[in-house]
Kinemage of the C-alpha trace (Angstrom):
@kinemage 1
@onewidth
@group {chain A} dominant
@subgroup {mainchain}
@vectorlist {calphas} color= white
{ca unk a 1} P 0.000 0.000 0.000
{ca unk a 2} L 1.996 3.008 -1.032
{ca unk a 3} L -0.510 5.476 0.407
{ca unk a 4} L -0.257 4.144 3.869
{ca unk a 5} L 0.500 6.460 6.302
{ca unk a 6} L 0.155 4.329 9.574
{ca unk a 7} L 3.318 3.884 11.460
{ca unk a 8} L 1.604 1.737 13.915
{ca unk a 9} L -0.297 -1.899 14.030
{ca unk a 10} L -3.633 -1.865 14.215
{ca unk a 11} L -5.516 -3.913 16.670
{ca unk a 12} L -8.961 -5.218 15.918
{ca unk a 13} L -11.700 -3.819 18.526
{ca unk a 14} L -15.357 -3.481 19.415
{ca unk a 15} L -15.429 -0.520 22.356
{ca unk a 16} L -18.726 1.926 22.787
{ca unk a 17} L -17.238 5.259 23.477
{ca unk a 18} L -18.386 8.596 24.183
{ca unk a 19} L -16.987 11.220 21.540
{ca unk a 20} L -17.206 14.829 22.430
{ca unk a 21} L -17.650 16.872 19.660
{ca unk a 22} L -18.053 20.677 21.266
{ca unk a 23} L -18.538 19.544 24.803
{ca unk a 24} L -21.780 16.986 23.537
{ca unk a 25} L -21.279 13.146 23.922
{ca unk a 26} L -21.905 11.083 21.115
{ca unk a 27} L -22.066 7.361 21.176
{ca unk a 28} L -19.494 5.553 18.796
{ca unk a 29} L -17.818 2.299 17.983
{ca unk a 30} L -14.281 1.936 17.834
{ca unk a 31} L -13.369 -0.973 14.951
{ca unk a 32} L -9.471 -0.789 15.641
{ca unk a 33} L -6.811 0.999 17.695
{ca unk a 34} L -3.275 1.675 17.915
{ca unk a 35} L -1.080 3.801 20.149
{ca unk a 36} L -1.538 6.755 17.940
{ca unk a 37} L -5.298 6.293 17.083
{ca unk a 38} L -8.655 5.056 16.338
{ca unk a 39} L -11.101 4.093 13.690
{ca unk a 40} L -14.772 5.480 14.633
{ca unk a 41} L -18.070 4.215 13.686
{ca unk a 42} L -20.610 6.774 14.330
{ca unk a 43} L -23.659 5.224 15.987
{ca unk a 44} L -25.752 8.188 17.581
{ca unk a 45} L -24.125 10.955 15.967
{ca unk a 46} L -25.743 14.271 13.768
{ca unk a 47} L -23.103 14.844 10.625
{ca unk a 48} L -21.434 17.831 11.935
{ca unk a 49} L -18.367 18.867 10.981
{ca unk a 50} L -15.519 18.853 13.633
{ca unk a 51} L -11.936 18.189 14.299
{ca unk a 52} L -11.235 18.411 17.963
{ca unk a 53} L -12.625 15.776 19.796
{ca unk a 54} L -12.554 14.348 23.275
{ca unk a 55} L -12.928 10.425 23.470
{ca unk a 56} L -13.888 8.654 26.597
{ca unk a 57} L -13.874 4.749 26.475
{ca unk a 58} L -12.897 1.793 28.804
{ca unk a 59} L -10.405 -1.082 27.125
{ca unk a 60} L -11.332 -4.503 27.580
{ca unk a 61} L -9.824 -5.867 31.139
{ca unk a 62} L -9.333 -1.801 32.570
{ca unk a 63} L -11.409 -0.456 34.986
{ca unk a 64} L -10.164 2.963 34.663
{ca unk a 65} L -12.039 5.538 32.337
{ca unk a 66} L -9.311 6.455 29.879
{ca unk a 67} L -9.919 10.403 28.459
{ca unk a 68} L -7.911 11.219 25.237
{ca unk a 69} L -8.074 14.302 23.106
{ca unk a 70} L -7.661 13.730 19.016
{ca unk a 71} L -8.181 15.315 15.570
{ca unk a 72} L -10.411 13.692 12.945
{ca unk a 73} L -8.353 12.866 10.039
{ca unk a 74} L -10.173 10.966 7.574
{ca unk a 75} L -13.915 10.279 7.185
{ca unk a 76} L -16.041 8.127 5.206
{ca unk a 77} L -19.442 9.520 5.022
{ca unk a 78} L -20.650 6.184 3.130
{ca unk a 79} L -19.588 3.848 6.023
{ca unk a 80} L -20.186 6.522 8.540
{ca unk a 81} L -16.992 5.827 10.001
{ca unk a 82} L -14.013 8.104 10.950
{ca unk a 83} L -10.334 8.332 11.683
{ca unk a 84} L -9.295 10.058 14.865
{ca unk a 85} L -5.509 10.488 15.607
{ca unk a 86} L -4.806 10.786 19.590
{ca unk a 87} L -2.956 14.530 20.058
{ca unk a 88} L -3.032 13.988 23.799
{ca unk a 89} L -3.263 11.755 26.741
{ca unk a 90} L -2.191 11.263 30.382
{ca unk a 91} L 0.703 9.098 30.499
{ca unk a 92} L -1.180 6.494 32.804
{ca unk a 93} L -4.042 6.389 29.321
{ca unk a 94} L -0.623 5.578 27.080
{ca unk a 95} L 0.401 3.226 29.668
{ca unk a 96} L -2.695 1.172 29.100
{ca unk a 97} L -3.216 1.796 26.131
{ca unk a 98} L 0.489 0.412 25.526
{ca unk a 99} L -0.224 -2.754 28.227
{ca unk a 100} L -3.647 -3.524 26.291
{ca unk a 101} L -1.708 -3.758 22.522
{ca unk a 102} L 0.786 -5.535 24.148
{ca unk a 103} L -1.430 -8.365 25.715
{ca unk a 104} L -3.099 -8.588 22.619
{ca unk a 105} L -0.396 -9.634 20.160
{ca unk a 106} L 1.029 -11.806 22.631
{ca unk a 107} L -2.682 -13.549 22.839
{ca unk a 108} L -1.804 -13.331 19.070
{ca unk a 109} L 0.981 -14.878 19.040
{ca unk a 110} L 0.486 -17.505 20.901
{ca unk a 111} L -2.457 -18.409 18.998
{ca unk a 112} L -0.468 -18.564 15.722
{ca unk a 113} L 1.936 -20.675 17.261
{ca unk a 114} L -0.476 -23.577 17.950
């Protein structure tokens, strides 16, 4: 893929997420993550355009409530999906962000190997 700009692996996810677009939750679906982003689907959300947002969203295993600011990149109106690149987070929200990739392609890993 010449055109790809992603420096970092995706991982595969289903998370419901609040994304604050102008201080207003909306609910969305995250379809993948890696340390430097998302992919949205928009579930309850009015087509407005944005940039900033504010995502709120629990990773599978974490208790904590993990708040991380982000641009929208990319959109696809058709699949009513879009891309969000994380611009900032508390270290502890990298942290498990960073344990929960981590756990994952081991899980992977292991699985390929059998």
């Amino acid at each position: 893929m010449a055109n790809e700009k992603r420096s970092e692996r995706r991982l595969p996810v289903d998370i419901v997420l609040n994304k604050y677009i102008n201080g207003e939750p909306h609910l969305c679906r995250a379809l993948n993550i890696s340390r430097g982003g998302m992919l949205l689907r928009k579930v309850f959300e009015p087509d407005l355009p944005h940039h900033l947002v504010l995502l709120e969203f629990q990773l599978p295993g974490c208790d904590d409530v993990l708040r991380v600011e982000g641009v929208a990149l990319m959109e696809s109106p058709a699949a009513r999906s879009v891309g969000v690149r994380f611009t900032r987070m508390s270290e502890e929200s990298r942290q498990h962000i960073d344990r929960f990739l981590s756990r994952a392609s081991e899980r992977s890993q292991r699985a390929s190997q059998i």
